[in-house]
PLY file of the C-alpha trace (Angstrom):
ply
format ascii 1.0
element vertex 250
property float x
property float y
property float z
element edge 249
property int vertex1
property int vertex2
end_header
-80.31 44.04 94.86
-76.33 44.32 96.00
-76.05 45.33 99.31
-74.37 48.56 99.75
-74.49 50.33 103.35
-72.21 53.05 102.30
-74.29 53.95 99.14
-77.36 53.99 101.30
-75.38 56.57 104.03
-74.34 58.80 101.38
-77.01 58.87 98.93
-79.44 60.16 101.94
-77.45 61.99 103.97
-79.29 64.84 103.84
-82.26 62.80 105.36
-80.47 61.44 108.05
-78.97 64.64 108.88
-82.48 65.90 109.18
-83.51 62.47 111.31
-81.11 62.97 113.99
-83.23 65.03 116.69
-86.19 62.63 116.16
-83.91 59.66 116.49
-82.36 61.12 119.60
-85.76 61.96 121.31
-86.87 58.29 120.49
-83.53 57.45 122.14
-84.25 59.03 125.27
-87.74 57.89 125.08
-86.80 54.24 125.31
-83.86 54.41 127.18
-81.90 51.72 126.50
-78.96 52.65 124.50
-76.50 49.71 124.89
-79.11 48.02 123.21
-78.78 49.42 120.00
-76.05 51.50 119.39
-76.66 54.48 117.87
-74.67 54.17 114.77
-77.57 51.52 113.55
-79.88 53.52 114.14
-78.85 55.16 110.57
-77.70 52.62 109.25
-80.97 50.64 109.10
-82.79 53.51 108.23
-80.51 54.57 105.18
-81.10 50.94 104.31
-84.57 51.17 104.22
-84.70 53.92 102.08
-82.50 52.59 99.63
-85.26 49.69 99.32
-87.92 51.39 99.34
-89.74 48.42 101.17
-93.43 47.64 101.22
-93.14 45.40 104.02
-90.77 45.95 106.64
-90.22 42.03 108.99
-88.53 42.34 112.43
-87.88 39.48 114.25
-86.49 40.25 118.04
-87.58 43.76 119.53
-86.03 43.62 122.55
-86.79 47.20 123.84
-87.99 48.54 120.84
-84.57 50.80 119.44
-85.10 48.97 116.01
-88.65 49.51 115.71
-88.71 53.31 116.22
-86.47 53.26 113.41
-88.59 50.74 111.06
-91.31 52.95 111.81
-89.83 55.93 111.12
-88.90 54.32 108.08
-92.22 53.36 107.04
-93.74 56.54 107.30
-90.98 57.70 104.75
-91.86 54.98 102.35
-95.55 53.86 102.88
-94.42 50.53 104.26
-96.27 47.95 106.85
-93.76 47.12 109.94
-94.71 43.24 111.61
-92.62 42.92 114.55
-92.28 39.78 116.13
-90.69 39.30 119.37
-90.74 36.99 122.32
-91.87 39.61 125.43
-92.82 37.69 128.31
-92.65 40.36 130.73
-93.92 43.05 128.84
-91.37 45.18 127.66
-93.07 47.03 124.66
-96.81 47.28 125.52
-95.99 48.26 129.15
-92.72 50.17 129.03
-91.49 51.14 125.78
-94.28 52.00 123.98
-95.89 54.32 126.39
-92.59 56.16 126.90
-92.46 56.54 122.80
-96.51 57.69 122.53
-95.32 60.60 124.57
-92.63 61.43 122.06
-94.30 60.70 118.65
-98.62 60.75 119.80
-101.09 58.13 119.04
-100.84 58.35 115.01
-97.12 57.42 114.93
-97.98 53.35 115.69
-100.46 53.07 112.65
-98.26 51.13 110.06
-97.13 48.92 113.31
-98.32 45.31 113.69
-96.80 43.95 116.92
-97.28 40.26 117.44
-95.85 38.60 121.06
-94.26 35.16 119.79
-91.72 32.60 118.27
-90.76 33.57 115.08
-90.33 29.79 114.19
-93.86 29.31 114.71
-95.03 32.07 111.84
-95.58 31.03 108.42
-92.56 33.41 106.79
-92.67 32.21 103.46
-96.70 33.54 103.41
-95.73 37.17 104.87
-92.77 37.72 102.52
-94.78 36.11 99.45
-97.53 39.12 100.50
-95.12 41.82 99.87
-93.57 42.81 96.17
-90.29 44.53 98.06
-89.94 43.02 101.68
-87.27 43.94 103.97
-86.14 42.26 106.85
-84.33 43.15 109.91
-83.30 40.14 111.43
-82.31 40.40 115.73
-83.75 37.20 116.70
-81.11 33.68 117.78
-81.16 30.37 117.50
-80.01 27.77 114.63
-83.36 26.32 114.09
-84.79 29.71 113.74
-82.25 30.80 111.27
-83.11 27.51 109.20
-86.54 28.25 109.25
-86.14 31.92 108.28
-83.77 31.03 104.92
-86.22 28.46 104.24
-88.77 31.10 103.18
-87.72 32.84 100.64
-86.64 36.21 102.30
-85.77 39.08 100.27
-83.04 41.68 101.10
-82.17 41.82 104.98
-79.91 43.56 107.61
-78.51 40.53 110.10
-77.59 42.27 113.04
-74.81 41.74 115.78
-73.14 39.90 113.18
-68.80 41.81 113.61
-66.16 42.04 111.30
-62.67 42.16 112.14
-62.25 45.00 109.84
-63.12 47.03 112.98
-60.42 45.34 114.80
-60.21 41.55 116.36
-63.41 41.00 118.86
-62.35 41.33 122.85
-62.43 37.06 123.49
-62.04 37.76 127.50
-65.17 39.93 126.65
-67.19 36.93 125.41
-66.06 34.43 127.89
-66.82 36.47 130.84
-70.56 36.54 129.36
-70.35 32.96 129.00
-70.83 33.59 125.52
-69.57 31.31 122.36
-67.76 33.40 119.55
-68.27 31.87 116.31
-66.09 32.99 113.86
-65.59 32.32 110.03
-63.43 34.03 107.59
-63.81 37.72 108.63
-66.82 37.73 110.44
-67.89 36.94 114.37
-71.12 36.45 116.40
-71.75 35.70 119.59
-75.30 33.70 118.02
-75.25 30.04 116.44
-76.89 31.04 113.21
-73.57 32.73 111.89
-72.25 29.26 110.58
-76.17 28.60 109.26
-76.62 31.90 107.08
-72.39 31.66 105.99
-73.45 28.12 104.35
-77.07 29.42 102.81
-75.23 32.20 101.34
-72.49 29.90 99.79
-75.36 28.20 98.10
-77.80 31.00 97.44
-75.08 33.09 95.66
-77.00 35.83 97.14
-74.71 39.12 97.32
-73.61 40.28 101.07
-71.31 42.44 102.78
-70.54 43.23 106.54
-71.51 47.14 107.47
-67.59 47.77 108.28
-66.78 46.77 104.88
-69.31 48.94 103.04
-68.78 51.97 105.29
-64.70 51.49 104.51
-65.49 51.63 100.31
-67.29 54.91 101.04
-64.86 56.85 103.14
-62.46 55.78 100.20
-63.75 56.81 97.86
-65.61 59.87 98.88
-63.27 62.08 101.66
-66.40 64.26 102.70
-68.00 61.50 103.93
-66.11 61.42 107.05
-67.27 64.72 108.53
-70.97 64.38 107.11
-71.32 61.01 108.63
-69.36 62.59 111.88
-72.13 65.56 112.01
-74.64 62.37 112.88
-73.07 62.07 116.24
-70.01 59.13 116.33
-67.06 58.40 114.21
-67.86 57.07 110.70
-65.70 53.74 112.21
-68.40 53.12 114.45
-71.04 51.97 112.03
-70.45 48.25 111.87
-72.16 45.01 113.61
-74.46 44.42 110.40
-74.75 41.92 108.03
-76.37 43.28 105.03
-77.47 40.41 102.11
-79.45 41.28 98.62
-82.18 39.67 96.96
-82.06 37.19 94.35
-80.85 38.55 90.89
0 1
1 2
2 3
3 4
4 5
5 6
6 7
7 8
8 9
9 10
10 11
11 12
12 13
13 14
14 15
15 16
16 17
17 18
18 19
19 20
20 21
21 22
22 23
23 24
24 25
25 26
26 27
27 28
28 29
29 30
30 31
31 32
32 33
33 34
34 35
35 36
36 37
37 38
38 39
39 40
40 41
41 42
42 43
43 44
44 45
45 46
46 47
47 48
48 49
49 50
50 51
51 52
52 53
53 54
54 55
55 56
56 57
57 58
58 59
59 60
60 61
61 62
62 63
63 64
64 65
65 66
66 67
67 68
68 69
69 70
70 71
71 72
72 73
73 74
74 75
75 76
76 77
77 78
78 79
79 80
80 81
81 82
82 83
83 84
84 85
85 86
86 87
87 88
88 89
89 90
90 91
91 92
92 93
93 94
94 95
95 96
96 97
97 98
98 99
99 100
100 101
101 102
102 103
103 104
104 105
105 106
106 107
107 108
108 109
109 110
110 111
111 112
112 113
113 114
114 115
115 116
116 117
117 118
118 119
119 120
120 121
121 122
122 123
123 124
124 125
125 126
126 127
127 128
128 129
129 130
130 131
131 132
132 133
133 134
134 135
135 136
136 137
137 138
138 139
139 140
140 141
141 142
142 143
143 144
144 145
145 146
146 147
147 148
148 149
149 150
150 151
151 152
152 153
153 154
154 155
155 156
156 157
157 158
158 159
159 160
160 161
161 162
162 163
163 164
164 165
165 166
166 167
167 168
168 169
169 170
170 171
171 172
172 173
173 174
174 175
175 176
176 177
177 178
178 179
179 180
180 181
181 182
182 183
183 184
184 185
185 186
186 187
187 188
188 189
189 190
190 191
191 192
192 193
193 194
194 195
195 196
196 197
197 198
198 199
199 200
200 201
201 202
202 203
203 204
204 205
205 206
206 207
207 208
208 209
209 210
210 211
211 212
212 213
213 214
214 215
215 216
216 217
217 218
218 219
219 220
220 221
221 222
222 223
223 224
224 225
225 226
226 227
227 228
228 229
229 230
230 231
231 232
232 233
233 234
234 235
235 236
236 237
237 238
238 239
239 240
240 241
241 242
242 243
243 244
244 245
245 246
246 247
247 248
248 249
């Protein structure tokens, strides 16, 4: 599979046009919008549907913005969701998911297997060898979990709060002032240590990538309507970006 955001936006537009008031109820229902900016929001789900995935693998929930969306996504394509997610205080069983039951009712969780954990302590390789067309959405940091997760064979996957200075040159006073490291090589930037580890298993994979900005940047070349459709979803086609987006294996 090559990895093409911008196909994914325009080929289901019409779906994500449709998407929008259920994505911004579940917005308001979990209430934490700096957390995943809304732009991703269809991003991730135009990506799903361009997959087509029977297993759908997030590791890191933090408040649960992703996972309305890989659910929403599985109900369009008859996928499982496993989440996986270190939640020591909580978050999802005792705020989030409450706040979305109200929104979507009781049926909605169904393809949902939430699992409180280290990701580096699940046996990958097994879940993704389960599925014929896995996805994975991939929020989760550390270098020893990004060795462990390219050790098992993933298939296609959306990396996120991985920049490119496409958008413009990342704020450095920004990331020092949250005492955070900026790791940067060629184009891209993350604030996480696994940037350098996935850069170097692509190099050797040969697996096909491309940053969000990039993708998003072919299609408003080559197709001028898609700046007011993808404007009609609520921000400025520009804004889409902060996603790494790699293929499967030829």
């Amino acid at each position: 599979m090559e990895p093409d955001l911008g196909h994914a936006l325009w080929a289901h537009r019409a779906q994500l046009a449709r998407m929008r008031p259920r994505f911004e109820a579940l917005r308001r229902a979990v209430d934490a919008p700096s957390d995943f900016p809304f732009p991703k929001w269809f991003a991730l789900y135009a990506l799903c549907l361009d997959v087509q995935p029977d297993l759908i693998l997030e590791l890191g929930r933090g408040y649960g913005n992703s996972t309305c969306v890989l659910v929403e996504a599985a109900h369009a394509t008859g996928a499982r969701v496993v989440s996986i997610s270190i939640d020591p205080t909580g978050i999802w069983p005792e705020r989030s998911a409450p706040r979305i039951r109200d929104v979507t009712g009781a049926a909605w969780f169904e393809p949902l297997d939430v699992r409180e954990g280290d990701a580096g302590d699940v046996d990958l390789r097994d879940l993704f060898a389960s599925a014929e067309r896995p996805f994975l959405f991939w929020d989760a940091h550390s270098e020893e979990l990004a060795r462990h997760v390219l050790a098992s064979r993933p298939g296609p996957m959306a990396v996120d709060d991985v920049g490119d200075v496409l958008s413009g040159e990342p704020d450095l006073s920004w990331y020092a002032d949250q005492g955070l490291e900026l790791y940067r090589i060629g184009d891209l930037y993350s604030a996480f240590e696994e940037l350098p580890v996935i850069i170097d298993w692509l190099a050797q994979s040969e697996r096909p990538w491309e940053s969000a900005e990039r993708s998003v940047a072919r299609l408003l070349d080559r197709e001028p309507a898609a700046h007011a459709v993808l404007a009609e979803l609520g921000f400025p086609p520009t804004a889409v970006g902060g996603l790494l987006v790699i293929g499967s294996d030829a």
